[in-house]
C-alpha positions as a Markdown table, in Angstrom:
| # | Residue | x | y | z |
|---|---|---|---|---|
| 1 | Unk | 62.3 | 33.3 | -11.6 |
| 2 | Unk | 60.8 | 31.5 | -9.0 |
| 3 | Unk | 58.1 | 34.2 | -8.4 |
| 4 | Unk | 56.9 | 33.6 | -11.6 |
| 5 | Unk | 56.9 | 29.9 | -12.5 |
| 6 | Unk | 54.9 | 29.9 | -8.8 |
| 7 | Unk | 52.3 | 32.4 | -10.1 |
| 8 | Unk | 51.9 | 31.8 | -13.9 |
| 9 | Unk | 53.5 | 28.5 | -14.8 |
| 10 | Unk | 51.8 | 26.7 | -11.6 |
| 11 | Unk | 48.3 | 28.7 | -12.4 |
| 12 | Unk | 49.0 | 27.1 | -16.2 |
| 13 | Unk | 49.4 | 23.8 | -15.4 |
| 14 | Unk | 46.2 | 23.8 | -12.6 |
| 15 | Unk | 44.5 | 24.5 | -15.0 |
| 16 | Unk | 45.3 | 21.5 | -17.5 |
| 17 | Unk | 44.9 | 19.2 | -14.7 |
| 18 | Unk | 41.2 | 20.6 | -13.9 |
| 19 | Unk | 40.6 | 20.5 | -17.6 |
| 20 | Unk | 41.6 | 16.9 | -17.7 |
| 21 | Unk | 40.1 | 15.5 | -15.1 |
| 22 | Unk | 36.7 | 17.4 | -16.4 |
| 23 | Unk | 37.4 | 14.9 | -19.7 |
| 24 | Unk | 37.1 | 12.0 | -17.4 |
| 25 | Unk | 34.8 | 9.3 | -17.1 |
| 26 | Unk | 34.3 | 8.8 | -13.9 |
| 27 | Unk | 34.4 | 5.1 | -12.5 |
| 28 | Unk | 31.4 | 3.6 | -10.3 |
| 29 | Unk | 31.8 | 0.3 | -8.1 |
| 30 | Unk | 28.8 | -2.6 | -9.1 |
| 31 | Unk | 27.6 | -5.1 | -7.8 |
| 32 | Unk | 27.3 | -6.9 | -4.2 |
| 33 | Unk | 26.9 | -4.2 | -1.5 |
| 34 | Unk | 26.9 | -1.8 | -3.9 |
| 35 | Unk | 23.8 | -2.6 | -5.7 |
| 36 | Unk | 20.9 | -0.2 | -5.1 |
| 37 | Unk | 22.6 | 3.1 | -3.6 |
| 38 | Unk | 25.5 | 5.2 | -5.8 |
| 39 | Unk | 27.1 | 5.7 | -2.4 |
| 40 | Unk | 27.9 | 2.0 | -1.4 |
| 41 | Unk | 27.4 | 0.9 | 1.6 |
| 42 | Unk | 27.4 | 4.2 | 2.9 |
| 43 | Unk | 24.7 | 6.0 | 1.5 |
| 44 | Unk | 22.0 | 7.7 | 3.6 |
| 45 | Unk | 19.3 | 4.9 | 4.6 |
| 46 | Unk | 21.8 | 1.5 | 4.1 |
| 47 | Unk | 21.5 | -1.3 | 6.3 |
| 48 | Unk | 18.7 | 0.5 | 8.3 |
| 49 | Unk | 14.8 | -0.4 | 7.5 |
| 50 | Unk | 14.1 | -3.4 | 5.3 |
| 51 | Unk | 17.9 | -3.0 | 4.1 |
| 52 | Unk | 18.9 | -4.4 | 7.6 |
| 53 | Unk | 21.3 | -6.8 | 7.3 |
| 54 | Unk | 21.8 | -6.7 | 3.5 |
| 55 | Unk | 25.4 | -7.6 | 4.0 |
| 56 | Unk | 25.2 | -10.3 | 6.4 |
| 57 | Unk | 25.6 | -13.8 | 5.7 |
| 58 | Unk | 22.5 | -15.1 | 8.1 |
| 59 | Unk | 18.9 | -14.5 | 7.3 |
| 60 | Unk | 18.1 | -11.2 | 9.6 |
| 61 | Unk | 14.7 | -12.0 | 10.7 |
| 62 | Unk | 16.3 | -15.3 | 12.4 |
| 63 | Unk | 17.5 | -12.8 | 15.1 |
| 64 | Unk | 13.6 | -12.5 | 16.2 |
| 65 | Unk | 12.9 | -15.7 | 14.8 |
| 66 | Unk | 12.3 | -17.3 | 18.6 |
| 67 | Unk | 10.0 | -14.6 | 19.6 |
| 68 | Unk | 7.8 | -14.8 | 16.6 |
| 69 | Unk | 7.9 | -18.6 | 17.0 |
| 70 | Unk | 6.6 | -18.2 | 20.0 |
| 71 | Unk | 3.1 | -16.0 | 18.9 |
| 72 | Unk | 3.1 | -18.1 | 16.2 |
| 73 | Unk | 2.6 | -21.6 | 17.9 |
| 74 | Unk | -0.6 | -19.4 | 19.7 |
| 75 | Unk | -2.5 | -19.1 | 16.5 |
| 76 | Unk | -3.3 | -23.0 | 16.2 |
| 77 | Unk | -0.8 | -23.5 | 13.4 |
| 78 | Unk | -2.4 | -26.2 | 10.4 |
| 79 | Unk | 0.0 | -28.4 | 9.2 |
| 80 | Unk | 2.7 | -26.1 | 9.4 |
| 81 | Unk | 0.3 | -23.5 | 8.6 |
| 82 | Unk | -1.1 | -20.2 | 9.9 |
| 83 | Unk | -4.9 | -19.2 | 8.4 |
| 84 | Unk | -4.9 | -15.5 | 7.0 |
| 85 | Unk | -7.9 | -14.9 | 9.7 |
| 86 | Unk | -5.4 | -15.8 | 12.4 |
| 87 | Unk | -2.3 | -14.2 | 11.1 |
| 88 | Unk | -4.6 | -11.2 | 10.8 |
| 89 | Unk | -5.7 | -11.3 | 14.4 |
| 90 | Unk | -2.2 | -10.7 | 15.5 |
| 91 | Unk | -1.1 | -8.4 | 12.6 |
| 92 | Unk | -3.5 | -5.9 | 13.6 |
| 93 | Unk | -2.3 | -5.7 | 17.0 |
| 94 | Unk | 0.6 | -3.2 | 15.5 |
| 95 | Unk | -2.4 | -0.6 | 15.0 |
| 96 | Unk | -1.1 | -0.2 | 11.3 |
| 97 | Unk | -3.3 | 1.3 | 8.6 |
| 98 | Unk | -5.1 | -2.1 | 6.8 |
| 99 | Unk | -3.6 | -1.1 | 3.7 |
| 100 | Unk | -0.1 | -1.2 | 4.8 |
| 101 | Unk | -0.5 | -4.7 | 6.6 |
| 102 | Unk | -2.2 | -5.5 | 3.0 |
| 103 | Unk | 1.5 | -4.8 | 1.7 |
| 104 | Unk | 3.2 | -6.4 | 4.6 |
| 105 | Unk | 1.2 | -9.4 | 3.5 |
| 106 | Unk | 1.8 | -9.5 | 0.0 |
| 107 | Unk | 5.7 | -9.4 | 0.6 |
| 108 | Unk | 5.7 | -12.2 | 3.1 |
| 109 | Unk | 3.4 | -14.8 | 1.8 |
| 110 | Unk | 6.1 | -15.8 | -0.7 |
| 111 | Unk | 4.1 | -18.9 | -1.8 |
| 112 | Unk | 0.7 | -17.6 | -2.5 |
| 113 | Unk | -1.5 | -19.7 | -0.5 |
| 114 | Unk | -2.8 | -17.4 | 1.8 |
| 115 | Unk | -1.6 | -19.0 | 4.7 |
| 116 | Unk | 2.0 | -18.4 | 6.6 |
| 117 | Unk | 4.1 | -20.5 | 7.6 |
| 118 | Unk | 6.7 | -19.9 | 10.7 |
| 119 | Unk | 9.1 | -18.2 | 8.2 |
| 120 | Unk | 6.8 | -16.1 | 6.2 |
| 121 | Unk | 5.2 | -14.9 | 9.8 |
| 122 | Unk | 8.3 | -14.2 | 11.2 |
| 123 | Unk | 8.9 | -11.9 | 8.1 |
| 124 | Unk | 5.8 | -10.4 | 8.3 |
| 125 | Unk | 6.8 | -9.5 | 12.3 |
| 126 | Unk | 10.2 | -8.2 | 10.7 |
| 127 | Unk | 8.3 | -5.9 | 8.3 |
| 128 | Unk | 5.8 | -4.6 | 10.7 |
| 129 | Unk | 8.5 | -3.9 | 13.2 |
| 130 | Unk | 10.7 | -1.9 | 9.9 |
| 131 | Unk | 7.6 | 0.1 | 9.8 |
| 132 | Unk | 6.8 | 0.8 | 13.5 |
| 133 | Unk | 10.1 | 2.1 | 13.3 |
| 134 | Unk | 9.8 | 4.9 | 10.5 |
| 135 | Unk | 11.1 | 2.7 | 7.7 |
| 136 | Unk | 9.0 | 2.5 | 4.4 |
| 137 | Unk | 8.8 | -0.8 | 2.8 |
| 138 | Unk | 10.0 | -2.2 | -0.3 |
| 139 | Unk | 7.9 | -2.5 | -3.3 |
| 140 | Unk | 9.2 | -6.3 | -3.6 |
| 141 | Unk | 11.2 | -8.3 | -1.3 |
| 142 | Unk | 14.3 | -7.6 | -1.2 |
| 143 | Unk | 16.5 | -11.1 | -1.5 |
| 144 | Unk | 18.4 | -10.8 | 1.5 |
| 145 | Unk | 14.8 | -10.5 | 3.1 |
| 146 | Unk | 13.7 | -14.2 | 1.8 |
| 147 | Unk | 13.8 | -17.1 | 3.9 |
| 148 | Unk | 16.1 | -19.4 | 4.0 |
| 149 | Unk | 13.4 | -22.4 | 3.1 |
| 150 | Unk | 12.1 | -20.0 | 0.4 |
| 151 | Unk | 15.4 | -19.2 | -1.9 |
| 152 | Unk | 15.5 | -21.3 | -4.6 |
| 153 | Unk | 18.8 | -23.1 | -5.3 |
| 154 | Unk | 21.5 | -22.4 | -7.5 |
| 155 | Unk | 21.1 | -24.7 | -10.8 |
């Protein structure tokens, strides 16, 4: 008796549970970390490139904020303010292709004015170093990639 409720009734019932399970819907996590990849926070690529530090509270370019400062201060700063000419002087030390700094420019002159400011060069340094390191770049800025001066406040 036990013979055959293992081979038929067990084989029966598989069977219905495969069958439902097949009818399911199948739930997805949203939101927060999970925004952008199916997999979470552990889907091939996260955290790593321009996704660096998407779940951290802190800004992630403020790591290499000091050093950036620092090559920033060189390039006679105006007001605040670094021309494009000068910014470009340094920017092409990375040997990238013009169109890709192009890009890197676009994303981290947040204000439009052609100039950067300590923040928005210190991205630009971030992005350069995510490509240098094999990374592609976003199409926009990601938000976690803004600066903190830049992010507009909660109304």
């Amino acid at each position: 008796m036990v013979d055959d409720m293992l081979s038929n009734d067990i084989a029966k019932l598989m069977a219905l549970v495969r069958q439902e399970e097949s009818q399911q819907q199948t739930e997805v996590v949203r939101g927060g970390a999970f925004d952008g990849t199916i997999n979470g926070p552990f889907g091939h690529g996260y955290g790593e490139g321009a996704g660096e530090g998407i779940d951290e509270p802190e800004w992630v370019v403020a790591r290499d904020k000091p050093l950036y400062d620092e090559i920033f201060y060189t390039l006679c700063p105006i007001n605040g303010k670094v021309t494009g000419a000068n910014a470009k002087k340094e920017m092409i030390k990375s040997k990238l292709p013009n169109i890709v700094l192009g890009k890197i420019w676009r994303l981290a002159d947040i204000d439009r004015d052609g100039m950067l400011d300590d923040e928005e060069f210190a991205l630009a340094n971030h992005l350069i170093k995510v490509k240098l390191e094999g990374h592609e770049l976003p199409d926009t800025l990601p938000p976690h990639l803004i600066p903190p001066s830049k992010k507009k406040a909660p109304e």
